[in-house]
C-alpha positions in Angstrom: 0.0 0.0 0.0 3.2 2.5 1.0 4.6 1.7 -2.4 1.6 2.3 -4.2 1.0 5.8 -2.4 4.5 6.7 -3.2 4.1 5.6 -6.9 0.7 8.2 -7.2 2.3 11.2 -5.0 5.6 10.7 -7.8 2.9 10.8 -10.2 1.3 13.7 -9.0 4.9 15.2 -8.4 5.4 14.6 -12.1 2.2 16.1 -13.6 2.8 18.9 -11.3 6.5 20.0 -12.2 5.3 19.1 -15.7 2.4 21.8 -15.9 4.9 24.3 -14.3 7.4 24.2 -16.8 5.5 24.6 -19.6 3.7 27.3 -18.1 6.4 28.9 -18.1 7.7 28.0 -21.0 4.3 29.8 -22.4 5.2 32.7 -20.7 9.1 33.2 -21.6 7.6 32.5 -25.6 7.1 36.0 -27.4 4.1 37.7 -29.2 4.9 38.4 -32.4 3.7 41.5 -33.8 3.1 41.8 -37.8 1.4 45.0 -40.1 0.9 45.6 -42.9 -1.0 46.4 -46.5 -3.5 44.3 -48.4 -6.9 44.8 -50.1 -6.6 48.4 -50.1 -6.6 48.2 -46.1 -4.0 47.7 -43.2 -3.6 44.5 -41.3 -2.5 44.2 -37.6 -1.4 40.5 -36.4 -0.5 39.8 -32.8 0.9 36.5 -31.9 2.3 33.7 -29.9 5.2 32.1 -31.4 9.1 31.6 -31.2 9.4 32.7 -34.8 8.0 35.4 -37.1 5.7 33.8 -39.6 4.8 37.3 -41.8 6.9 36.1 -44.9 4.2 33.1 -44.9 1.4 35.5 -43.9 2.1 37.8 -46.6 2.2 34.9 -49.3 -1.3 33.5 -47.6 -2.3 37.3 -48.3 -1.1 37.0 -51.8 -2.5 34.6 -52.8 -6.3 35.7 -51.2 -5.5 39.4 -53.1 -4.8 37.6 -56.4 -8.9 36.0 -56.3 -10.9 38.9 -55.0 -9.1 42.1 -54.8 -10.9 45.0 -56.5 -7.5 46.8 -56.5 -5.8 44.0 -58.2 -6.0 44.5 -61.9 -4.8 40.6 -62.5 -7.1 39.2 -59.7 -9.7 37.0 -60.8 -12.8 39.3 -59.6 -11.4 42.0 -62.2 -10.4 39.9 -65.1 -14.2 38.5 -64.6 -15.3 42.2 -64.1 -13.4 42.9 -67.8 -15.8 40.0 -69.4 -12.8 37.3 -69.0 -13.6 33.9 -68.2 -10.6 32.7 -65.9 -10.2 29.0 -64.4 -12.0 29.2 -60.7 -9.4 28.1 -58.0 -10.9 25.9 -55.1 -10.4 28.8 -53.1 -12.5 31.4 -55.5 -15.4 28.3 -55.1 -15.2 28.2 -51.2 -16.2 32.0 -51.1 -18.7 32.0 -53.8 -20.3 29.1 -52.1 -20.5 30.9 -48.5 -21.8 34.0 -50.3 -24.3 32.4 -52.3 -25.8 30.4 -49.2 -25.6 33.9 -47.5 -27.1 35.3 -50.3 -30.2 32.7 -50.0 -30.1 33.0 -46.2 -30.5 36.9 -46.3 -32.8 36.4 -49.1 -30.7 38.9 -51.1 -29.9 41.5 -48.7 -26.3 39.9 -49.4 -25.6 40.0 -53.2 -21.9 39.9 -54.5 -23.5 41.2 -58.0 -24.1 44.7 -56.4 -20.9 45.8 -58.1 -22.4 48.2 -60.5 -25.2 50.0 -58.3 -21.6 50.5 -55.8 -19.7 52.4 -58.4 -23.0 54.0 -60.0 -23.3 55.5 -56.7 -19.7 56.3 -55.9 -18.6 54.2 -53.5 -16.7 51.3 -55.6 -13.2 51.1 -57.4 -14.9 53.1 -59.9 -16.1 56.8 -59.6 -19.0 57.9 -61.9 -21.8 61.0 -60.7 -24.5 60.0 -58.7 -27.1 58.0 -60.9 -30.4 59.0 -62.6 -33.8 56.7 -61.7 -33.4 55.5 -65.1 -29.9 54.5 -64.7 -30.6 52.5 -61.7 -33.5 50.9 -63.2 -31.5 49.9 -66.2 -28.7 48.3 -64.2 -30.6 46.4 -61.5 -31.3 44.0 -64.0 -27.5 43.0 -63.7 -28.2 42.5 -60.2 -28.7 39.1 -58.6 -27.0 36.4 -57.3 -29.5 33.8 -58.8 -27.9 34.8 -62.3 -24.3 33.3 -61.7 -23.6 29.7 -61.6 -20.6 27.3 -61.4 -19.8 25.8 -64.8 -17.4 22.7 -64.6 -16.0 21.7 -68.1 -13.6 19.2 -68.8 -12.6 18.7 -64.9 -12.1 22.4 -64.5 -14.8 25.1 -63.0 -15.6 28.5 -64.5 -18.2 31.2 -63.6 -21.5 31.5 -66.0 -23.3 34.9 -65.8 -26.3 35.3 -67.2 -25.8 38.6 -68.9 -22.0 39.9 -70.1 -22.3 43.3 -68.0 -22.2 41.5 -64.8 -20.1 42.5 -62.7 -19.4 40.8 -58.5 -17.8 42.5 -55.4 -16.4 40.0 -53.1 -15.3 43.4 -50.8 -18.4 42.4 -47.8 -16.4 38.9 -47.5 -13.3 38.8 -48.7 -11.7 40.7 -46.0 -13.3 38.5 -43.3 -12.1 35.6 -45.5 -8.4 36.8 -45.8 -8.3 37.0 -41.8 -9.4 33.5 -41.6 -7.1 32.4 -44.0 -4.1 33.9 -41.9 -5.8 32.7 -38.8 -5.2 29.6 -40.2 -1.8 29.6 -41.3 -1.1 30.5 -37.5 -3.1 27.4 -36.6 -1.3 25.2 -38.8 1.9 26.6 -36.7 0.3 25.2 -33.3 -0.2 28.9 -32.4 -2.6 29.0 -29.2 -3.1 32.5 -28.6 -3.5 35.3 -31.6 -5.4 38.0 -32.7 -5.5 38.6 -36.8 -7.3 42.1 -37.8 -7.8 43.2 -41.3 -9.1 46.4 -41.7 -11.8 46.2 -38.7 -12.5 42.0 -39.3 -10.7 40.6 -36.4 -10.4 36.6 -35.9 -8.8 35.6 -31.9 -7.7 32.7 -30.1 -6.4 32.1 -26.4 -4.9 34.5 -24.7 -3.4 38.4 -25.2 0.4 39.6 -24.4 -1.2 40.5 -20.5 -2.8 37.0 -20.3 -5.8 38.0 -20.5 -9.1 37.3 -23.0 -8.9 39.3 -26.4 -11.1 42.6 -25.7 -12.2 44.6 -28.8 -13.8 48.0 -28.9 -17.0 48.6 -30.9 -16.8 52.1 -32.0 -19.5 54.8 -31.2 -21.0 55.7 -34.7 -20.7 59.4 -35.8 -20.5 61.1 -39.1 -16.2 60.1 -39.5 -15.2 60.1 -42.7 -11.9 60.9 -42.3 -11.9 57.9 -39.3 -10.3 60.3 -36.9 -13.1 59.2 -34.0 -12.1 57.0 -31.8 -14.8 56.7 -29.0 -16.1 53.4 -28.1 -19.9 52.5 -27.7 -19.0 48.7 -26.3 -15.9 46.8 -25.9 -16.7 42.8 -26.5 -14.7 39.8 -25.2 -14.1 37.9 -28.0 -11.5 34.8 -27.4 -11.8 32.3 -29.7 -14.6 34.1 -32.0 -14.5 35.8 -35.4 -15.7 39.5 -35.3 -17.2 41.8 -38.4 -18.4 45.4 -38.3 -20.5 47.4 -41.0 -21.5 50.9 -40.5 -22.2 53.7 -42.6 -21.0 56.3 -40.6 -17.5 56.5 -42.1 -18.0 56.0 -46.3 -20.6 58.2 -46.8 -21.4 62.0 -48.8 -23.8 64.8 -49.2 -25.3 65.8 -52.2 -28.1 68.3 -52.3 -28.2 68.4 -48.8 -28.8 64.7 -48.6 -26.7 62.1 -47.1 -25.7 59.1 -49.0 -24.4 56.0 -47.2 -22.1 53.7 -49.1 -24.5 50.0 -48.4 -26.6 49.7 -51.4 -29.8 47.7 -51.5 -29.3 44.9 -53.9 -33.6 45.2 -54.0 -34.4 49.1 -54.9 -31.0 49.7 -56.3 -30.2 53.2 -53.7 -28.3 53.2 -50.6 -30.1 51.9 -47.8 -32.3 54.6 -45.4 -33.1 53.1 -42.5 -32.1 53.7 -39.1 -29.2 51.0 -38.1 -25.7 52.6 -37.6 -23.7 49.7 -37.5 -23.7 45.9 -37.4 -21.8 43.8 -35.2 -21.2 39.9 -35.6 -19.5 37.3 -33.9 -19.4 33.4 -35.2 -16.9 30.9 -35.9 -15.6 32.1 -39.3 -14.7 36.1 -40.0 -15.9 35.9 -43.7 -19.8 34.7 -42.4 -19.4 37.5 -39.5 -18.3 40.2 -42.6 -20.8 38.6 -45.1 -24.1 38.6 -42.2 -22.9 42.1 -40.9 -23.0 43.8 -44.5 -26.9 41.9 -44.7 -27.7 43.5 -41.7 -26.9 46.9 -42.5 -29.4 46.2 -46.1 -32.3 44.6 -43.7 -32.6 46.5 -40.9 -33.6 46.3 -37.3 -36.6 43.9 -37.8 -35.0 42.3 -40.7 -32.2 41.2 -38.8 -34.4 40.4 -36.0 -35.8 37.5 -38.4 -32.5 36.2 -39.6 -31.1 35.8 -35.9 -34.1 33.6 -35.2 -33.1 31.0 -37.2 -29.1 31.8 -36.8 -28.0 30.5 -33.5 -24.5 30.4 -34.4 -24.9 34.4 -34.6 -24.2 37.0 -32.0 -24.9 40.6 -32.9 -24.6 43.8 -31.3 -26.4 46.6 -33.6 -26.6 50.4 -32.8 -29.1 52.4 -34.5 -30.9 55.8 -34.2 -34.4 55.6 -32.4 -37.2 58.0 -32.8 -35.5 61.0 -31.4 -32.7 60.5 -33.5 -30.4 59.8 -30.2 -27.9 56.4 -30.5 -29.5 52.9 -29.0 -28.1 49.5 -28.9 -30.2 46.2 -29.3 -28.2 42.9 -29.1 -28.9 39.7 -29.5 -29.7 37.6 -26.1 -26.3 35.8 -26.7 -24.3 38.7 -27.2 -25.0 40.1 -23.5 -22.3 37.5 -21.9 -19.7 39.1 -24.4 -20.1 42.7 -23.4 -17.3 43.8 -21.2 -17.8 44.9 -17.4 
């Protein structure tokens, strides 16, 4: 009986020493901290990890700018944009398939064919004077998810429009998509605790530089286009979650006195007019969190409302202008245990 005590207190002993030791070991390992430029947008990437992994971050990056960057004359979004009919990669396919399904799920409030109402109206990599009825009329009938299909021919995959003049705007998802892609080259490196953010989509894992849960700020929304406010409304414990924000307080203009905000309706074919500021979304993958939050902003208060019924893998936190034009919040019921104390 003494020898078998002994044998479970050197056990113990061992597990003990053993858990000290690579706590430490944890805590002498550095956070890496990487920035830089992609999709138009700066990238901040805070991490875990002995070595510095932003030569391989930077080729993941690549390699996401060379599908669906609008600033990438070679990417595949622009050569299909010019009427070219490129190869589709299996990563192209991925995010056509997530936007399509969010697309069906949103019942078009999501539409990657929105391209030409966006520059029509000013806000895309094209800059024209603001649109007549007419105009709008005549190109919301290149508008419309339903009209593009996957074509496979002889083994390979290529995208069928239904009309020439189509042209598709992966900007609501691709962002979110590129920080799930680094988030997973980090992964693939064993990395426990990181935070990737590219240009407001944040992905985060584990712990922060203080050992503590990732925090993130959800900023107040007021008329910023120059992006020089930095007052928060919330700030969100989100460890181990992928975050997305749309507002239209920041890409916005005035025109006759009017204010035009940079989400276009897919539907009517103007920029959107009701009363939600910004859209906040947490789930397990950044490019459905960009994706549903760009929805959001096209459906409104009780439109979202209706989605988040049926989405329990979605947390949102919206802000919106109520009847006396002052800022209120409504959150979803699963969002409360995120908000910070």
């Amino acid at each position: 009986m003494k020898k078998k005590n002994l044998l479970q207190l050197a056990f113990l002993a061992f597990l003990v020493i053993g858990t000290v030791l690579i706590i430490r070991q944890q805590r002498a390992m550095p956070y890496q901290h990487n920035k830089g430029l992609v999709f138009g947008t700066a990238y901040s990437i805070t991490y875990q990890c002995e070595n510095d992994l932003q030569k391989e971050i930077d080729e993941e990056l690549k390699k996401v700018d060379a599908e669906f960057s609008m600033f990438n004359k070679q990417s595949t979004i622009a050569r299909i944009n010019r009427g070219e009919n490129p190869e589709l990669s299996p990563m192209f396919i991925e995010v056509f398939q997530l936007a399509k399904s969010i697309s069906e799920a949103t019942d078009g409030a999501f539409d990657i064919t929105v391209a030409p109402l966006v520059n029509a109206w000013g806000f895309g990599f094209k800059h024209e004077q603001m649109p007549t009825a007419h105009a709008v009329d005549s190109l919301k009938r290149f508008i419309g998810y339903q009209k593009l299909e996957l074509q496979k021919t002889n083994g390979k995959y290529y995208l069928k429009k239904q009309l020439p003049g189509m042209m598709l705007d992966f900007s609501a998802i691709a962002k979110g998509y590129g920080t799930d892609a680094v988030a997973r080259v980090l992964s693939r490196h064993d990395v426990k605790n990181y935070m990737v953010e590219i240009g407001g989509e944040i992905v985060t894992r584990g712990i922060n530089p203080n050992r503590l849960p990732w925090r993130i700020g959800v900023t107040k929304p007021t008329d910023d286009s120059l992006n020089t406010s930095g007052e928060l409304q919330t700030v969100l414990n989100v460890t181990d979650r992928a975050m997305a924000t749309s507002g239209n307080y920041r890409r916005f203009y005035y025109k006759g006195g009017k204010k035009y905000a940079h989400t276009i309706d897919p539907k009517t074919g103007y920029p959107v007019q009701h009363n939600i500021l910004s859209a906040t979304v947490l789930t397990d993958r950044c490019a459905k969190a960009d994706a549903y939050a760009t929805a959001f902003m096209v459906m409104g208060l009780e439109g979202a409302k209706k989605i988040l019924a049926d989405h329990s893998d979605l947390m949102v936190y919206l802000i919106y202008a109520d009847e006396k034009g002052n800022n209120a919040v409504w959150y979803s019921p699963s969002m409360a245990k995120k908000i910070a104390e």
